[in-house]
OpenMM code with the backbone's topology and positions (N, CA, C; nanometers):
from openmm import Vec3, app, unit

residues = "UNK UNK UNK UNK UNK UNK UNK UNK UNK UNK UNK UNK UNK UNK UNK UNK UNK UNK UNK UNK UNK UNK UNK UNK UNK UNK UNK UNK UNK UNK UNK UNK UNK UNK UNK UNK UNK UNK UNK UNK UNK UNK UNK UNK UNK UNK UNK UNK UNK UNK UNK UNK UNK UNK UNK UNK UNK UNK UNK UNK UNK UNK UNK UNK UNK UNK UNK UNK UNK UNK UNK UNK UNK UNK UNK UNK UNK UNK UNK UNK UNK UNK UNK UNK UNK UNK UNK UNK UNK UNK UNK UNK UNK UNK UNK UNK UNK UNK".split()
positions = [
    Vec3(-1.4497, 0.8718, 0.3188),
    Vec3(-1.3334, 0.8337, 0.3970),
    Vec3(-1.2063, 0.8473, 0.3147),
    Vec3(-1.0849, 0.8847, 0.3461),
    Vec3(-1.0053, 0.9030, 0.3044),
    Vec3(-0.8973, 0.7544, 0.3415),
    Vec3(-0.7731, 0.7432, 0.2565),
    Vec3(-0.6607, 0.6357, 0.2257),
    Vec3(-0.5939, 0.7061, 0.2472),
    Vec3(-0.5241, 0.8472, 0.2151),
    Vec3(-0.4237, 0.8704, 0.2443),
    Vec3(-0.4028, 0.9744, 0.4028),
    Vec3(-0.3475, 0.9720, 0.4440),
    Vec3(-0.3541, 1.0505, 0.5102),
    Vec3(-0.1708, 1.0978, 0.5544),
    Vec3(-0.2005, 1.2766, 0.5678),
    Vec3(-0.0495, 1.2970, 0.6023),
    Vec3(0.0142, 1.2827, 0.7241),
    Vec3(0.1429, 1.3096, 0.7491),
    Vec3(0.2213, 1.2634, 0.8561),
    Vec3(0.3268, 1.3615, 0.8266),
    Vec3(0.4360, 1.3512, 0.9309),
    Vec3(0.5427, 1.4604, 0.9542),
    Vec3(0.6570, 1.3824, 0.8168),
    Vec3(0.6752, 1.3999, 0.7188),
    Vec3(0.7728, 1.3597, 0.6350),
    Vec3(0.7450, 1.2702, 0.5388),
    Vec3(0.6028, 1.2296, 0.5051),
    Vec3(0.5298, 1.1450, 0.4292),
    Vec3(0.3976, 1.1272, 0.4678),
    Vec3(0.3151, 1.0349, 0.4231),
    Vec3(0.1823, 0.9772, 0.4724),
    Vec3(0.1843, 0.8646, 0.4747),
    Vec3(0.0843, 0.8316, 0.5728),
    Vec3(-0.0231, 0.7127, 0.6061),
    Vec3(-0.0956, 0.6495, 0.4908),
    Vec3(-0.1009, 0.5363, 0.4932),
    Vec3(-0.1899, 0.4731, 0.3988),
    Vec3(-0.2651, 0.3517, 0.4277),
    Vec3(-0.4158, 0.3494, 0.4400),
    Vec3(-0.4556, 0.2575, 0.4976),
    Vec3(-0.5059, 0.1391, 0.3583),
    Vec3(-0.4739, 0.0386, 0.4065),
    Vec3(-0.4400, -0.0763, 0.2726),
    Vec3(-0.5648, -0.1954, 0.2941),
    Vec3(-0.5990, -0.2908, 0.2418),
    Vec3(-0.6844, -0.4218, 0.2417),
    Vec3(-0.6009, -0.4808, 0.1689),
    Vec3(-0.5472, -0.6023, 0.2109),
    Vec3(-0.4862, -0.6814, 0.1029),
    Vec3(-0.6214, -0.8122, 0.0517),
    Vec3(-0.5577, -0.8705, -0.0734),
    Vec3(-0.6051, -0.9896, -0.0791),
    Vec3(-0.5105, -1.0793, -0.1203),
    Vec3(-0.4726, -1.0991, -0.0428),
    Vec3(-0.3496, -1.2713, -0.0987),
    Vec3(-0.3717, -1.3393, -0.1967),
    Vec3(-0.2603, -1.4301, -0.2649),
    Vec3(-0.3417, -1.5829, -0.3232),
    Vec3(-0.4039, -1.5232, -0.4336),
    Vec3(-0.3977, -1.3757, -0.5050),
    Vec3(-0.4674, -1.2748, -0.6224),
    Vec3(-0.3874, -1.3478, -0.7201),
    Vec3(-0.4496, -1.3461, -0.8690),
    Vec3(-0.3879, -1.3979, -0.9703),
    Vec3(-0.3144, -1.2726, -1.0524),
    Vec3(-0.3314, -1.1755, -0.9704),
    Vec3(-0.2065, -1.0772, -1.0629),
    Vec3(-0.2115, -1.0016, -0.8909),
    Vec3(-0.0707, -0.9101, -0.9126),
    Vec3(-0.0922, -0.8307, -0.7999),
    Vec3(-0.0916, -0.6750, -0.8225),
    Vec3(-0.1504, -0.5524, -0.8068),
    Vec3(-0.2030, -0.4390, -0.8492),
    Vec3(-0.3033, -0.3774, -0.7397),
    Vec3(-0.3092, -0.2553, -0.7913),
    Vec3(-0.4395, -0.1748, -0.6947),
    Vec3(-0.5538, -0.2023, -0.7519),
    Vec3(-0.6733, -0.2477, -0.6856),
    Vec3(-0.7890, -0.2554, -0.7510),
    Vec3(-0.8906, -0.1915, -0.6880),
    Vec3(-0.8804, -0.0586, -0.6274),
    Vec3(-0.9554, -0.0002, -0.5729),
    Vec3(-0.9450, 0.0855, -0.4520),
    Vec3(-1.0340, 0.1099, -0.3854),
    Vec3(-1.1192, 0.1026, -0.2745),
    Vec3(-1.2468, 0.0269, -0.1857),
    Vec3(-1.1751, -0.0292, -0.0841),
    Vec3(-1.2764, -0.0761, -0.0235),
    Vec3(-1.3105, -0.0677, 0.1341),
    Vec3(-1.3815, -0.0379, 0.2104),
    Vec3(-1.3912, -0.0085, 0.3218),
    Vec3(-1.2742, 0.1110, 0.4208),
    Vec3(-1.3009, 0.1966, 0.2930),
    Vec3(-1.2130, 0.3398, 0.3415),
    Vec3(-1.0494, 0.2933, 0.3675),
    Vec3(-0.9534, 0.2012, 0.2777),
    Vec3(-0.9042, 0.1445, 0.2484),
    Vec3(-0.8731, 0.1282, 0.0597),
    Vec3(-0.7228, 0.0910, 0.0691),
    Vec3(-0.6531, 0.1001, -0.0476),
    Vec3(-0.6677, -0.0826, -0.0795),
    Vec3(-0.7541, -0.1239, -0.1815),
    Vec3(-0.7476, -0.2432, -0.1903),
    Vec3(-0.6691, -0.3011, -0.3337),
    Vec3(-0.5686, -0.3568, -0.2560),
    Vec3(-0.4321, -0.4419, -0.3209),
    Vec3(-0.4320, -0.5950, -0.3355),
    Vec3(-0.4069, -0.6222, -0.4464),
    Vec3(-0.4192, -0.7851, -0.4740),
    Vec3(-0.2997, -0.8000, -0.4701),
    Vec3(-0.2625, -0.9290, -0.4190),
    Vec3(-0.1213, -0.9816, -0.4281),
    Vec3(-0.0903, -1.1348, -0.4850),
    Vec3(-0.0259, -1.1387, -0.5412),
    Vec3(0.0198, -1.3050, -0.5867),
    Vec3(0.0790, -1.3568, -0.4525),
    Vec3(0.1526, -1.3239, -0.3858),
    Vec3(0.1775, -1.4171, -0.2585),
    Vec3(0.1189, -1.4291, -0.1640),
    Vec3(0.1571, -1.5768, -0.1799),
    Vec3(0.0679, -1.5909, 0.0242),
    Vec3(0.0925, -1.5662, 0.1290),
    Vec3(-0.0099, -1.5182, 0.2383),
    Vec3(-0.0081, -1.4954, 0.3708),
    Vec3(0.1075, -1.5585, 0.4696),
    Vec3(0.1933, -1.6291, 0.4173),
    Vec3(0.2765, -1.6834, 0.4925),
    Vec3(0.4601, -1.6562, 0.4635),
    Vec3(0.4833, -1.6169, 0.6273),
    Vec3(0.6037, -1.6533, 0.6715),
    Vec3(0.6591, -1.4579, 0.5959),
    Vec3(0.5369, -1.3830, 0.5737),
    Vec3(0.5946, -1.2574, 0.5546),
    Vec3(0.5912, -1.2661, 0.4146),
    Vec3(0.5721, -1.3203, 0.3506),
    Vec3(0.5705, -1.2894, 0.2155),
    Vec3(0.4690, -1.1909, 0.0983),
    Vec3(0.3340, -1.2359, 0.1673),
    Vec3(0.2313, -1.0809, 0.1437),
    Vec3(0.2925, -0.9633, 0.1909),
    Vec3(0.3599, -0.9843, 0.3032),
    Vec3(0.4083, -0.8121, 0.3201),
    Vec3(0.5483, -0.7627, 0.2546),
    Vec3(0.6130, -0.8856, 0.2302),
    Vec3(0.7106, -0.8127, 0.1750),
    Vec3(0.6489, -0.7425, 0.0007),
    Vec3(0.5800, -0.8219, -0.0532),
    Vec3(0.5386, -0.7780, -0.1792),
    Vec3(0.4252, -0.6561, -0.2000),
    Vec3(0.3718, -0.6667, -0.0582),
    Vec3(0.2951, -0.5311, -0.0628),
    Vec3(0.4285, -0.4145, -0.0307),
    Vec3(0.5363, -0.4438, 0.0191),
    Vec3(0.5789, -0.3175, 0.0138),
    Vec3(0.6606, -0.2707, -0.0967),
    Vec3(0.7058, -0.3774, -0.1990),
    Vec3(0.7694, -0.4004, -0.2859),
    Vec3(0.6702, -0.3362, -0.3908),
    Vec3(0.5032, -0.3761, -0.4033),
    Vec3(0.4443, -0.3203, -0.5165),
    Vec3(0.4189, -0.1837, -0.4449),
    Vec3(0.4116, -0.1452, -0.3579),
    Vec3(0.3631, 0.0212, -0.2612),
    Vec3(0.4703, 0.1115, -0.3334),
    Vec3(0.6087, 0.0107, -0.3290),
    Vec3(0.7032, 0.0996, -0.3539),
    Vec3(0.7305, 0.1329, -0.4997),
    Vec3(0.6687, 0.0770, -0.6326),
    Vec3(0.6761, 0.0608, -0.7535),
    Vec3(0.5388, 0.1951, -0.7663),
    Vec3(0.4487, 0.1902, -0.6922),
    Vec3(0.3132, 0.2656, -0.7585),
    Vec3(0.3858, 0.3788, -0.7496),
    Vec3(0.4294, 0.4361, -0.5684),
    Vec3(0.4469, 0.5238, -0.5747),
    Vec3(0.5884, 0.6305, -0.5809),
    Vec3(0.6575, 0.5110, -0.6330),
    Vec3(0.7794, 0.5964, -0.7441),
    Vec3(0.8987, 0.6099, -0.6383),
    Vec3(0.9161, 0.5122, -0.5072),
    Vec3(1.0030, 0.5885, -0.4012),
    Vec3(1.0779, 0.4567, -0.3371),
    Vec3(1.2071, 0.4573, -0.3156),
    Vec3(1.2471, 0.3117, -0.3017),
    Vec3(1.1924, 0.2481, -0.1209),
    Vec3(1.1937, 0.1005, -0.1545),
    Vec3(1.1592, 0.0476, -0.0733),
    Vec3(1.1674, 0.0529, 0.0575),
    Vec3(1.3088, 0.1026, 0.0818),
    Vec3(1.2919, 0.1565, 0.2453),
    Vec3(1.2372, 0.2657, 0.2966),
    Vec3(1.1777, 0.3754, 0.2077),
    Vec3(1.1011, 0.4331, 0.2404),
    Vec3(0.9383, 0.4000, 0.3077),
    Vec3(0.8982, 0.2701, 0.2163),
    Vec3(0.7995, 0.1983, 0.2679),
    Vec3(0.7878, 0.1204, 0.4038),
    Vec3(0.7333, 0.1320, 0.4896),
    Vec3(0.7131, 0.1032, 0.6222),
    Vec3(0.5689, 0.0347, 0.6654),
    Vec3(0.5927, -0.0768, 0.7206),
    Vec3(0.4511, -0.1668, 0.7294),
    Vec3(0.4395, -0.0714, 0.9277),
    Vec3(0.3468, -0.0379, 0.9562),
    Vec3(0.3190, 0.0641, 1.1010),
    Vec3(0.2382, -0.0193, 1.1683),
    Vec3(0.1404, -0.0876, 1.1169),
    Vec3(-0.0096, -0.1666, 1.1849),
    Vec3(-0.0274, -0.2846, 1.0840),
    Vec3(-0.0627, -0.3416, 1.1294),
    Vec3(-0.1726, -0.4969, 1.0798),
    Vec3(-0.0589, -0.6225, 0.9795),
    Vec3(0.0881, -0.6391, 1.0840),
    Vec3(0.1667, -0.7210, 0.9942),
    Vec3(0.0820, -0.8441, 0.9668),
    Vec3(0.0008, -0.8504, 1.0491),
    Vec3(-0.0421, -1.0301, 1.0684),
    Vec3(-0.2392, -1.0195, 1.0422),
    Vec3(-0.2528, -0.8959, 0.9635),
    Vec3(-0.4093, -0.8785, 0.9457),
    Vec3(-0.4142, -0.8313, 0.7834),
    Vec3(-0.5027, -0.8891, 0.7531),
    Vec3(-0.5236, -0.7672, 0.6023),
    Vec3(-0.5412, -0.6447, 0.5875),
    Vec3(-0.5553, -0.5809, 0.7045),
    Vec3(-0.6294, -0.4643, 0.6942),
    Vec3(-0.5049, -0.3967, 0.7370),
    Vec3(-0.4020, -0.3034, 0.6553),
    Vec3(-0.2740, -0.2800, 0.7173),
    Vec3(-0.2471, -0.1143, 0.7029),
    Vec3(-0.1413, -0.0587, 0.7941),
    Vec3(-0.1243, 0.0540, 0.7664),
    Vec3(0.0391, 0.0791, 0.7131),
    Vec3(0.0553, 0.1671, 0.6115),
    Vec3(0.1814, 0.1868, 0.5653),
    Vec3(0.2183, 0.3328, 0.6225),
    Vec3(0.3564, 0.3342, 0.5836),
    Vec3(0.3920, 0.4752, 0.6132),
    Vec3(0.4439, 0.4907, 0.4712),
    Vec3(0.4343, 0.6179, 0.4182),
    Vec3(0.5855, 0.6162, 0.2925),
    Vec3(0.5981, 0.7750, 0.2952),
    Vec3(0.7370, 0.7374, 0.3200),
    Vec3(0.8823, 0.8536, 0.3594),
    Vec3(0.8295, 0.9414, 0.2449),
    Vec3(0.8344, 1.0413, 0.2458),
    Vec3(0.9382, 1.1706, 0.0955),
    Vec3(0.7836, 1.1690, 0.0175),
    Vec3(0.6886, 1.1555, 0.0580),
    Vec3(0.5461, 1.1802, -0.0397),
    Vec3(0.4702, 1.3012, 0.0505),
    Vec3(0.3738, 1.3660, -0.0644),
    Vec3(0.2952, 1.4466, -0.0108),
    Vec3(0.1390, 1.3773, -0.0321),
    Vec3(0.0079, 1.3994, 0.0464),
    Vec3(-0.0984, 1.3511, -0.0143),
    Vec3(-0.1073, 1.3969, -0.1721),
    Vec3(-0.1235, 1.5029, -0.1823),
    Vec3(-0.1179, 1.5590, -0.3104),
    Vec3(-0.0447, 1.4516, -0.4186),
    Vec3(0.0730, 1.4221, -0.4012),
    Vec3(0.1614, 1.3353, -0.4698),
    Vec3(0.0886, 1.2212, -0.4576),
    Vec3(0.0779, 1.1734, -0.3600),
    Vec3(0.0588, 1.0012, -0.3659),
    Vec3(-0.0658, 0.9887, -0.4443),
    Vec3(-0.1738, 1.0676, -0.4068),
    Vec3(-0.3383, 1.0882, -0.4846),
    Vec3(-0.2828, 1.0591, -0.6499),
    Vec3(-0.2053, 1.1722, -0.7037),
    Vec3(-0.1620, 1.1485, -0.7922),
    Vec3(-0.0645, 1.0410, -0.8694),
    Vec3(0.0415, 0.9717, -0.7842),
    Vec3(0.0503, 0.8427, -0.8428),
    Vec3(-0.0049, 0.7372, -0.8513),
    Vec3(-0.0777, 0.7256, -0.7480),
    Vec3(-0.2330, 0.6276, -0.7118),
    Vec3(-0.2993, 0.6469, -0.8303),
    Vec3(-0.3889, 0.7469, -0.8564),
    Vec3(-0.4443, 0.7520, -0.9914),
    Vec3(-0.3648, 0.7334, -1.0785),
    Vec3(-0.2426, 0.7222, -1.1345),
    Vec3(-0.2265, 0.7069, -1.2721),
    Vec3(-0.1743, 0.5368, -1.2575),
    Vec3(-0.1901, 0.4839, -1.1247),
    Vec3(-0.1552, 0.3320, -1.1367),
    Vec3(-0.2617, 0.2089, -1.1711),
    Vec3(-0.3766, 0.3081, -1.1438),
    Vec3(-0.4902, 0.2803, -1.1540),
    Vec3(-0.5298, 0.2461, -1.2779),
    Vec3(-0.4749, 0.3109, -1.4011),
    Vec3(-0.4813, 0.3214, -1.5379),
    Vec3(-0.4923, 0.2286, -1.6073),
] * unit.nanometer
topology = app.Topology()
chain = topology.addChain("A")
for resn in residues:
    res = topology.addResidue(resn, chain)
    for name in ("N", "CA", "C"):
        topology.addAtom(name, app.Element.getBySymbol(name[0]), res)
């Protein structure tokens, strides 16, 4: 299963968060999904603002490019991000991974 997937001017990215994480970072893959730990909690928007805040640090492109599309109020979420190619993102993904 694939995480990234392209789109007309960027790609798709399908995410798993885990809230309430004692550091926040990519730690994988899990269920054909980008699995992201976060230090903040599920509330009042604050997991999502920091998932788009760390989305936007991995993959090198400022924050309004990052776009929450599906699952504001689920873990299981979809991003958009502006100005990337799969090719690109594969590649900043892996070296965040590091």
């Amino acid at each position: 299963m694939e995480v990234i997937h392209p789109t007309d001017g960027g790609v798709l990215l399908d995410v798993r968060v885990v809230p309430r994480a004692g550091r926040s970072g990519i730690a994988g893959t899990r269920d054909g999904a980008l699995l992201v730990r976060l230090n903040a909690p599920p509330v009042d928007g604050a997991a999502n603002e920091e998932l788009i805040d760390a989305m936007a640090k991995v993959f090198g492109v400022p924050k309004r490019a990052v776009t929450l599309v599906a699952g504001a109020r689920s873990r299981t979420k979809r991003l958009r991000i502006s100005g990337l190619t799969v090719a690109l993102a594969q590649e900043r993904m892996g070296l965040a991974r590091r």
